[in-house]
C-alpha positions as protocol buffer text, in pm:
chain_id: "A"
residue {
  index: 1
  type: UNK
  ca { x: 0 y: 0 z: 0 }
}
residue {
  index: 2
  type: UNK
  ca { x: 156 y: 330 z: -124 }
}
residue {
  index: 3
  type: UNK
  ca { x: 120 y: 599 z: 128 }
}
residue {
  index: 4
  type: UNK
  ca { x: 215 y: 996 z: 142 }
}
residue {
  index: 5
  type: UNK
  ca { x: 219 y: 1167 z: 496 }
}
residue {
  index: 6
  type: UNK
  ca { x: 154 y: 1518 z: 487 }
}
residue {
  index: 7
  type: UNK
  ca { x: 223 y: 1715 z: 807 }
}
residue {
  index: 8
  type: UNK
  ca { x: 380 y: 2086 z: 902 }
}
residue {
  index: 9
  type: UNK
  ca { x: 590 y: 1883 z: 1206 }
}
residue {
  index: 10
  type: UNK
  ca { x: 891 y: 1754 z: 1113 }
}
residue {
  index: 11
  type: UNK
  ca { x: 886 y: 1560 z: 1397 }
}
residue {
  index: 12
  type: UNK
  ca { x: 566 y: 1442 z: 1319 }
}
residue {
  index: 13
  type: UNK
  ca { x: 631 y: 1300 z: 981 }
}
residue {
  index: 14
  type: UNK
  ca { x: 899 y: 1111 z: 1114 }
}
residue {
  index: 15
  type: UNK
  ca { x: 680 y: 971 z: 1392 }
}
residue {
  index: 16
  type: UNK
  ca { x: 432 y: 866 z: 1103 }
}
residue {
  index: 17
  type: UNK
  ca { x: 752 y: 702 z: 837 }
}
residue {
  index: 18
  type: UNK
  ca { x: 881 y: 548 z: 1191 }
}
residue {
  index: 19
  type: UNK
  ca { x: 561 y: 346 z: 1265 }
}
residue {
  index: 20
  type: UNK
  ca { x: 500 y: 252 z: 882 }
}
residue {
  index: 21
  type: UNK
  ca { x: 854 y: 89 z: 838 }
}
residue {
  index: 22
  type: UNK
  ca { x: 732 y: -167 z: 1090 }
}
residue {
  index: 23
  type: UNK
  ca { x: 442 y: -239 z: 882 }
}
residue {
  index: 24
  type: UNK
  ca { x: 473 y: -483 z: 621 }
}
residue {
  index: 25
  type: UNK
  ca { x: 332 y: -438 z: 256 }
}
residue {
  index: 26
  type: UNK
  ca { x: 309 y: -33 z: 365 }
}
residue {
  index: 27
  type: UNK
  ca { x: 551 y: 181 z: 122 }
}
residue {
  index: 28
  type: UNK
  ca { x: 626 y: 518 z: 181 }
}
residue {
  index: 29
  type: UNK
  ca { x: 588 y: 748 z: -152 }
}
residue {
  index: 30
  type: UNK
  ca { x: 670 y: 1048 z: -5 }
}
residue {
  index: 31
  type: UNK
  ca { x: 659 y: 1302 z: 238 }
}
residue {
  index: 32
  type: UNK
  ca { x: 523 y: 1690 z: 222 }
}
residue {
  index: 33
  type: UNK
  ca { x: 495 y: 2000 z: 435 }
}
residue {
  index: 34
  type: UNK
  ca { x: 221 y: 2127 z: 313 }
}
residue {
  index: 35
  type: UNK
  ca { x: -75 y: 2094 z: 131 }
}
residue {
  index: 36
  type: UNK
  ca { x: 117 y: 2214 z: -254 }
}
residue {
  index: 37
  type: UNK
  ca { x: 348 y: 1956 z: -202 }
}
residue {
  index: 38
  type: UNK
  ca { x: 110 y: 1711 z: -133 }
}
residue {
  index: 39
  type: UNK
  ca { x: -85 y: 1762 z: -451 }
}
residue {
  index: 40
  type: UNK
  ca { x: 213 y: 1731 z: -679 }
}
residue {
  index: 41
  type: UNK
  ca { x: 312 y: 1428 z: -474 }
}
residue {
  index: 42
  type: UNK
  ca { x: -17 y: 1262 z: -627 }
}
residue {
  index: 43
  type: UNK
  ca { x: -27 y: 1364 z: -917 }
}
residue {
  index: 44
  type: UNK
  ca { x: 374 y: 1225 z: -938 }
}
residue {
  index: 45
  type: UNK
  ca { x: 314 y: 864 z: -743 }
}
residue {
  index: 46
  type: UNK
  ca { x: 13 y: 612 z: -697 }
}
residue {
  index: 47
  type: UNK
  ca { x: -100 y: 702 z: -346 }
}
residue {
  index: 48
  type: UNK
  ca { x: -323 y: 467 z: -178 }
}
residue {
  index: 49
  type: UNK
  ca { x: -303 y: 591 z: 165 }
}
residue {
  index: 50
  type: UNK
  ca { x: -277 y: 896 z: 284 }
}
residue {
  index: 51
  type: UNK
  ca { x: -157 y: 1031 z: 614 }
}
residue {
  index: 52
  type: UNK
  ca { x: -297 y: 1391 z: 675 }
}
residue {
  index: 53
  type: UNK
  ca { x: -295 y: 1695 z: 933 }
}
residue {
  index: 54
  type: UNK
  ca { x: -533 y: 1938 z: 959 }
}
residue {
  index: 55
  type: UNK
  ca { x: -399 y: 2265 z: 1107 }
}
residue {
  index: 56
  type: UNK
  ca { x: -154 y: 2363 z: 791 }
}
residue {
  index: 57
  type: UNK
  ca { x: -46 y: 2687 z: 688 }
}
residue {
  index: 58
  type: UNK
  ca { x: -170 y: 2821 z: 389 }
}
residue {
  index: 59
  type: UNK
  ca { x: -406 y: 2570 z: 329 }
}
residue {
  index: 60
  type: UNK
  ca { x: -565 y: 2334 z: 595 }
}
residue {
  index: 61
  type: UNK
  ca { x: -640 y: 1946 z: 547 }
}
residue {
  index: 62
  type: UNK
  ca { x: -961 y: 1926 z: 543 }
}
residue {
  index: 63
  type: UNK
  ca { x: -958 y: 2253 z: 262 }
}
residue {
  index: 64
  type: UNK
  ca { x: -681 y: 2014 z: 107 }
}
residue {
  index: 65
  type: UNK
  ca { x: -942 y: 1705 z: 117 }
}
residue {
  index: 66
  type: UNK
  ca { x: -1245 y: 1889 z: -48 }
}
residue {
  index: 67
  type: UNK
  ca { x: -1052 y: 1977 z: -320 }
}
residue {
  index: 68
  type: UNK
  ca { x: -955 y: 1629 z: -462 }
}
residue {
  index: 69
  type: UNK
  ca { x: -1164 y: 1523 z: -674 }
}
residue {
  index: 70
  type: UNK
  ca { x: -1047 y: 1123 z: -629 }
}
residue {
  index: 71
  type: UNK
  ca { x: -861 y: 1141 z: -282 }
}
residue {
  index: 72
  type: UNK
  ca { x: -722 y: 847 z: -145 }
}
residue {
  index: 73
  type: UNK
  ca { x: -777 y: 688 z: 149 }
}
residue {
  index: 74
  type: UNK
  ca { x: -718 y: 907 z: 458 }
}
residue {
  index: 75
  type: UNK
  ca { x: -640 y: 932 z: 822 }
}
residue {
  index: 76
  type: UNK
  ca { x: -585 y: 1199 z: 948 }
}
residue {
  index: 77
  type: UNK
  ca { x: -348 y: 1304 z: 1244 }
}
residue {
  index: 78
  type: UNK
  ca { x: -426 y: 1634 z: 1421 }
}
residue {
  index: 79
  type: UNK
  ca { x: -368 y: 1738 z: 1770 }
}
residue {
  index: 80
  type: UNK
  ca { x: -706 y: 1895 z: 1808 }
}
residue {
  index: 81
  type: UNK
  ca { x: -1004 y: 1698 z: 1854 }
}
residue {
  index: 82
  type: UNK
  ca { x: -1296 y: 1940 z: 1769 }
}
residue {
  index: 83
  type: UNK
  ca { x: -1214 y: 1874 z: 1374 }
}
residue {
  index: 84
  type: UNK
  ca { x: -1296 y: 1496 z: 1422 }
}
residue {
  index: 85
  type: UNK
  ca { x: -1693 y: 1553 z: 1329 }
}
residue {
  index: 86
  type: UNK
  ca { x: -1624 y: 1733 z: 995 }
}
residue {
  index: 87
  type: UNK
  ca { x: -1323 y: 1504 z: 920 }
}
residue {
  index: 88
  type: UNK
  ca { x: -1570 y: 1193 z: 936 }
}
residue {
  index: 89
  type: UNK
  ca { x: -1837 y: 1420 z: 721 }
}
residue {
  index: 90
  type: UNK
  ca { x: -1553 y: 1429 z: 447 }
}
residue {
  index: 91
  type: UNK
  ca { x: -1558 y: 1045 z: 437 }
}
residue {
  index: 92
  type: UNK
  ca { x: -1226 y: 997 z: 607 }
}
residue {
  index: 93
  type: UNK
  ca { x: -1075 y: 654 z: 662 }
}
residue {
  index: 94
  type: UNK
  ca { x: -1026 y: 708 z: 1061 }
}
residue {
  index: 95
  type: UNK
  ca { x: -900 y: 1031 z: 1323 }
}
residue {
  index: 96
  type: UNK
  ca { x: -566 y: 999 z: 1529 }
}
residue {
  index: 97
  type: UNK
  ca { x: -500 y: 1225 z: 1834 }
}
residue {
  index: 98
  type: UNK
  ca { x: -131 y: 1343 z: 1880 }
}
residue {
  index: 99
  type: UNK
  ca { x: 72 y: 1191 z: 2002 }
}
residue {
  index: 100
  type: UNK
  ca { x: -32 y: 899 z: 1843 }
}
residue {
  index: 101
  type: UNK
  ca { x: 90 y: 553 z: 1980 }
}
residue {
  index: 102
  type: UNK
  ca { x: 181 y: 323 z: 1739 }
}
residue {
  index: 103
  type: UNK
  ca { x: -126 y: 99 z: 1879 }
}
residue {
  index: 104
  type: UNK
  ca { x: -382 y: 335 z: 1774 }
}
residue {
  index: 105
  type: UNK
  ca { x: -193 y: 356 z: 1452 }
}
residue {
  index: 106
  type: UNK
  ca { x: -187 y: -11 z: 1353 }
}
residue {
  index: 107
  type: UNK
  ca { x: -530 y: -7 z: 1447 }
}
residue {
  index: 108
  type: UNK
  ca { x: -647 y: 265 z: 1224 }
}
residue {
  index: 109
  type: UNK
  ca { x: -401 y: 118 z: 889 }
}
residue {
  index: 110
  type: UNK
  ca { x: -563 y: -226 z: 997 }
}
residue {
  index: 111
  type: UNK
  ca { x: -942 y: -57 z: 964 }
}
residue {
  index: 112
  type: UNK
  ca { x: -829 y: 96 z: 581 }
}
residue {
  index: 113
  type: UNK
  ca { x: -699 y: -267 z: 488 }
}
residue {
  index: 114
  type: UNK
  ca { x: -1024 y: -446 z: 586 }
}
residue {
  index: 115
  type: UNK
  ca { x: -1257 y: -192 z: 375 }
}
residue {
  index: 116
  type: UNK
  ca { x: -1012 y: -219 z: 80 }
}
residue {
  index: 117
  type: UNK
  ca { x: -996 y: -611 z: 114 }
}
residue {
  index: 118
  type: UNK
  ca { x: -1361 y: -580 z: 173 }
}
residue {
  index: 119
  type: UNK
  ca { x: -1408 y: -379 z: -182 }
}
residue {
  index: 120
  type: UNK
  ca { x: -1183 y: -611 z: -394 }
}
residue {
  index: 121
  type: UNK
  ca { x: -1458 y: -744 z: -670 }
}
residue {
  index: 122
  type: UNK
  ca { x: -1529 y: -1094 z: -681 }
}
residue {
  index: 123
  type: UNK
  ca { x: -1412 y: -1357 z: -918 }
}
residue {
  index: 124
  type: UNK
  ca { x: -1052 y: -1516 z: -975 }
}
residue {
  index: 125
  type: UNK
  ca { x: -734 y: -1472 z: -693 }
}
residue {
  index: 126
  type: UNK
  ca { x: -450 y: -1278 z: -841 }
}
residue {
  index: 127
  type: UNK
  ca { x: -121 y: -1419 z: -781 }
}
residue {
  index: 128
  type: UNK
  ca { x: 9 y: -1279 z: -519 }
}
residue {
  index: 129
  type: UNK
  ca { x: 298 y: -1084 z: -589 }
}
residue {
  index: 130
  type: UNK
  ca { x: 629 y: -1224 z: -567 }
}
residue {
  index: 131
  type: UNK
  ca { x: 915 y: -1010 z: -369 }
}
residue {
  index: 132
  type: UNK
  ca { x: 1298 y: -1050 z: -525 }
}
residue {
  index: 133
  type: UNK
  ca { x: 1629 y: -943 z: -375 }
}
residue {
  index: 134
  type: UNK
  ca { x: 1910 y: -785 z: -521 }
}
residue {
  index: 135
  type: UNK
  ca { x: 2247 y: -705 z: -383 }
}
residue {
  index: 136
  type: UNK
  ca { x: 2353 y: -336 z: -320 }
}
residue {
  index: 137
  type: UNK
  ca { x: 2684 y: -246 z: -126 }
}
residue {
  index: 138
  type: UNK
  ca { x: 2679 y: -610 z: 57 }
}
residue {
  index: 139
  type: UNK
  ca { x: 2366 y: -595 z: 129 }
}
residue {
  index: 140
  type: UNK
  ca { x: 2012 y: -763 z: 27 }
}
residue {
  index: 141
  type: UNK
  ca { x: 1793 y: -505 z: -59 }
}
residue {
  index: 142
  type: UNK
  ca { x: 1430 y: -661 z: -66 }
}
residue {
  index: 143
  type: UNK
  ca { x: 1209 y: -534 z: -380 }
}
residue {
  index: 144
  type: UNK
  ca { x: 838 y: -572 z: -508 }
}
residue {
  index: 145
  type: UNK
  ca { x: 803 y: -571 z: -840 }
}
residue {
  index: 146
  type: UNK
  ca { x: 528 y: -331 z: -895 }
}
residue {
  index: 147
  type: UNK
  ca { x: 723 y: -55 z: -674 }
}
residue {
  index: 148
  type: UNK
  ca { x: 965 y: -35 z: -963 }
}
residue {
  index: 149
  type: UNK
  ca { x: 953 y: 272 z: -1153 }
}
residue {
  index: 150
  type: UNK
  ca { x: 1237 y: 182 z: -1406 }
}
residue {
  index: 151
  type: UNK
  ca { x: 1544 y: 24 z: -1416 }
}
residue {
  index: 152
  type: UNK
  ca { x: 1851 y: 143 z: -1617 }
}
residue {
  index: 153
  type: UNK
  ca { x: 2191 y: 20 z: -1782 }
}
residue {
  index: 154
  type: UNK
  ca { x: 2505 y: 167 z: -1684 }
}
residue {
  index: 155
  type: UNK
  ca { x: 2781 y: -77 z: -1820 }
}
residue {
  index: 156
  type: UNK
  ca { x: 2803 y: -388 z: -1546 }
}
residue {
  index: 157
  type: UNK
  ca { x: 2580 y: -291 z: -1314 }
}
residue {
  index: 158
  type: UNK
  ca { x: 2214 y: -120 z: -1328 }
}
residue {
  index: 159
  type: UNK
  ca { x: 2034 y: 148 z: -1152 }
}
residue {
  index: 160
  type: UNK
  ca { x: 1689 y: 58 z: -1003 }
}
residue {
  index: 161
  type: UNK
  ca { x: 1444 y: 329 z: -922 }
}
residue {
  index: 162
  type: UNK
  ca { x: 1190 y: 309 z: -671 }
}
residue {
  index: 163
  type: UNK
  ca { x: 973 y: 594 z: -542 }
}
residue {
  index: 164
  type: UNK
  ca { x: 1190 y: 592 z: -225 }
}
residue {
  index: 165
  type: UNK
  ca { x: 1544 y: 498 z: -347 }
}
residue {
  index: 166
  type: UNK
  ca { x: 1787 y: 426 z: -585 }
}
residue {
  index: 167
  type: UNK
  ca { x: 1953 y: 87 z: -625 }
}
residue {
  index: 168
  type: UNK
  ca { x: 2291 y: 10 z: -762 }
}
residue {
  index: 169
  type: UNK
  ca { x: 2339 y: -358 z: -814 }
}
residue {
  index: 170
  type: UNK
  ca { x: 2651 y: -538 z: -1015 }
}
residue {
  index: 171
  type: UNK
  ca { x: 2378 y: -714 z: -1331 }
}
residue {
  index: 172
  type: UNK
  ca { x: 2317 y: -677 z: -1671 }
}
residue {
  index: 173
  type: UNK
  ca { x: 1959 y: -563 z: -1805 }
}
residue {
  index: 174
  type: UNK
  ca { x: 1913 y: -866 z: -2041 }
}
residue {
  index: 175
  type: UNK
  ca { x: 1926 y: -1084 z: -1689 }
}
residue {
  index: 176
  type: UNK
  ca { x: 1685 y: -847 z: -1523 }
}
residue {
  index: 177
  type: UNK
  ca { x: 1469 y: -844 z: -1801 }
}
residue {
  index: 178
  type: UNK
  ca { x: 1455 y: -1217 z: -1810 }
}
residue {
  index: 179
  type: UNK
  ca { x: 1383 y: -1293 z: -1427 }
}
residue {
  index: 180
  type: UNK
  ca { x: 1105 y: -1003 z: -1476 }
}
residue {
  index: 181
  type: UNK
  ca { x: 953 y: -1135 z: -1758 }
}
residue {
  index: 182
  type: UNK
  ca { x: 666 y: -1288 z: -1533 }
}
residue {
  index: 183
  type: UNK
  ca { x: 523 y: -892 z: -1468 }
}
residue {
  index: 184
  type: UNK
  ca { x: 387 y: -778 z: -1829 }
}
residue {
  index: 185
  type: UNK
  ca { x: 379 y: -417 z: -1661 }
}
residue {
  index: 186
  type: UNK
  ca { x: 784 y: -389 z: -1662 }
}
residue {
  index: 187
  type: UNK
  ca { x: 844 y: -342 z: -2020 }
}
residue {
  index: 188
  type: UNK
  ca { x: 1180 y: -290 z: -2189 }
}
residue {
  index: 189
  type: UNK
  ca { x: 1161 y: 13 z: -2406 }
}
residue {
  index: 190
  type: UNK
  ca { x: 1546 y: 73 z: -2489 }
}
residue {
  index: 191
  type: UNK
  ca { x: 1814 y: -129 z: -2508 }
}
residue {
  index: 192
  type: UNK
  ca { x: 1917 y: 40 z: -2166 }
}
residue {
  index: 193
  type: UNK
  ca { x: 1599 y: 79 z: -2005 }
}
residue {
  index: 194
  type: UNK
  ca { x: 1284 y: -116 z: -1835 }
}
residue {
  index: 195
  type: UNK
  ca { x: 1023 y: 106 z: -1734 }
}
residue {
  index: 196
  type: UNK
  ca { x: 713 y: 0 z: -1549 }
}
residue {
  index: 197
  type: UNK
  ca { x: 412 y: 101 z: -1756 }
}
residue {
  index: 198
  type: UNK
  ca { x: 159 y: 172 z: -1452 }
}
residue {
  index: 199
  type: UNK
  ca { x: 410 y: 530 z: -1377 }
}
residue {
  index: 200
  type: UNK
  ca { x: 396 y: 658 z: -1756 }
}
residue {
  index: 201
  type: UNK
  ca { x: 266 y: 1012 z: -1726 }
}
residue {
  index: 202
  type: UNK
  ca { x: 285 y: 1045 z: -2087 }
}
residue {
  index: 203
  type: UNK
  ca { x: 469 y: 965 z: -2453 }
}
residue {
  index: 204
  type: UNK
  ca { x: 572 y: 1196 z: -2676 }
}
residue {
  index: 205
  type: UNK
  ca { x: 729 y: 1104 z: -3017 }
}
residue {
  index: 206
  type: UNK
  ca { x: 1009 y: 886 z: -2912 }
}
residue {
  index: 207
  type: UNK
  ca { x: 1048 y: 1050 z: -2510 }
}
residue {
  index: 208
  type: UNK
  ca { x: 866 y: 822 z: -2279 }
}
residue {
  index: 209
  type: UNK
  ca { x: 763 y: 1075 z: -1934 }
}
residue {
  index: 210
  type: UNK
  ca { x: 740 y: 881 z: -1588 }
}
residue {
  index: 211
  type: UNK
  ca { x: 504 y: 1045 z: -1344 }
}
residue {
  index: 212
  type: UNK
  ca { x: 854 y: 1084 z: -1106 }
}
residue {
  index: 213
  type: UNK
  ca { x: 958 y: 1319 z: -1374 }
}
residue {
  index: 214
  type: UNK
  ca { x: 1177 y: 1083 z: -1580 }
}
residue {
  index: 215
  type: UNK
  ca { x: 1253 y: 1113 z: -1937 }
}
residue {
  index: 216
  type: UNK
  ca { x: 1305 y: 765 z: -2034 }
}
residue {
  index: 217
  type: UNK
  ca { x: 1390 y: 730 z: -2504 }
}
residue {
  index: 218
  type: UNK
  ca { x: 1157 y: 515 z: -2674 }
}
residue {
  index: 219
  type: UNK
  ca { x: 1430 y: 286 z: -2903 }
}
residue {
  index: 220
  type: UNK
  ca { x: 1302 y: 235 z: -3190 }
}
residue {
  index: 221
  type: UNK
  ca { x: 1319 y: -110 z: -3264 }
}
residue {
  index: 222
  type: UNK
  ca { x: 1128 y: -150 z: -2925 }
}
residue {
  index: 223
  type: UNK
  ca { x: 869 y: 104 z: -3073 }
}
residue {
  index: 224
  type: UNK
  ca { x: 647 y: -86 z: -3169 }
}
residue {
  index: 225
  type: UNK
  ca { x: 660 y: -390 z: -2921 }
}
residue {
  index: 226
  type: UNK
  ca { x: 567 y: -151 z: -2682 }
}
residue {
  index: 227
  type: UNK
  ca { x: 299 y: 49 z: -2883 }
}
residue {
  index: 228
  type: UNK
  ca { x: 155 y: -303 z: -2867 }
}
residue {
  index: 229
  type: UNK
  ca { x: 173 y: -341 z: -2466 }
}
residue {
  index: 230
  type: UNK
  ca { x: 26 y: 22 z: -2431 }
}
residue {
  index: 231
  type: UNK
  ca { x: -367 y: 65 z: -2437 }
}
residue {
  index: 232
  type: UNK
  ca { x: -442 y: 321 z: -2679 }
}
residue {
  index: 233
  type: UNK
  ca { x: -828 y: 461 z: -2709 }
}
């Protein structure tokens, strides 16, 4: 579950990123001080979780909330509780009270799993995804598939993005594009680049545009194996 905390505190976002890194399956997309950041943060990552105060400069949270038109899910974390009413009018996901314990918190990220699990359609069980490791500076750096954003060639080793970090690992692209064959969503678009077609912001003649603000070429004997992949209306 991608999430995006959104707090004035410093020492509150850290709180927040502290408690979700001993959560597994939660992945943290990004972190803004206001209510402008936040909104280019969603309209850069898939968010499905969002962590949000209310008192704000500039902008408060529950202003920030009524003007999405497709918000994610939210919770919000505020240290005042006379907001909690309206916040619950605005369809939020659940209402901490700073300081929040980290109780509370797996409480309220366990009530937003249930009513997502509880929304899934019915009908066949996807495979559940399949984590990999790669090695980075001797160590095992653990990585989900769908989380990649694109991976990139430079000579013996490659570069793997992620929304939270970049991962230098001694491997040739060919090999990575073989083991990630299995995920028809990681296509290889350049002799020296996979990208993941779920971030694709937009294509341009031969200039492929990642929602993290990558500017990935489109090769062009690749061109049209991945015109094919790409659902065109």
């Amino acid at each position: 579950m991608n999430c995006l905390i959104v707090d004035d505190e410093v020492l509150a976002r850290e709180v927040i990123e502290h408690y979700l890194l001993k959560i597994e399956g939660m992945v943290l997309v990004g972190k803004c001080s206001n209510a402008i950041e936040a909104f280019s943060a969603l309209n850069k990552y898939p968010v499905d979780l969002m962590f949000l105060d209310i008192k704000m400069p500039e902008i408060s949270g529950l202003d920030f909330i009524k003007s999405l038109k497709h918000p994610p899910k939210i919770i919000l974390t505020t240290a005042y509780s006379e907001y909690a009413l309206e916040g619950y009018e605005l369809d939020v996901s659940d209402y901490l009270l700073k300081p929040v314990s980290f109780d509370r918190f797996l409480k309220a990220v366990d009530k937003v799993r249930k009513s997502v699990t509880e929304r899934k359609p019915e009908g066949p069980v996807a495979q559940e995804e399949e984590a990999f490791y790669v090695k980075s500076d001797r160590k095992l750096i653990k990585l989900i598939p769908s989380e990649l954003i694109f991976i990139e060639s430079q000579k013996n080793y490659v570069m793997i993005h992620t929304p939270t970090a970049q991962i230098m690992t001694y491997n040739t692209l060919n090999h990575m594009e073989e083991k990630l064959s299995p995920y028809h969503y990681l296509l290889r678009v350049h002799k020296s680049y996979i990208i993941n077609k779920n971030f694709i912001r937009q294509v341009d003649n031969n200039v492929i545009y990642l929602q993290n603000g990558a500017e990935i070429p489109l090769g062009a004997s690749y061109r049209d194996q991945f015109m094919d992949q790409v659902r065109v209306l």
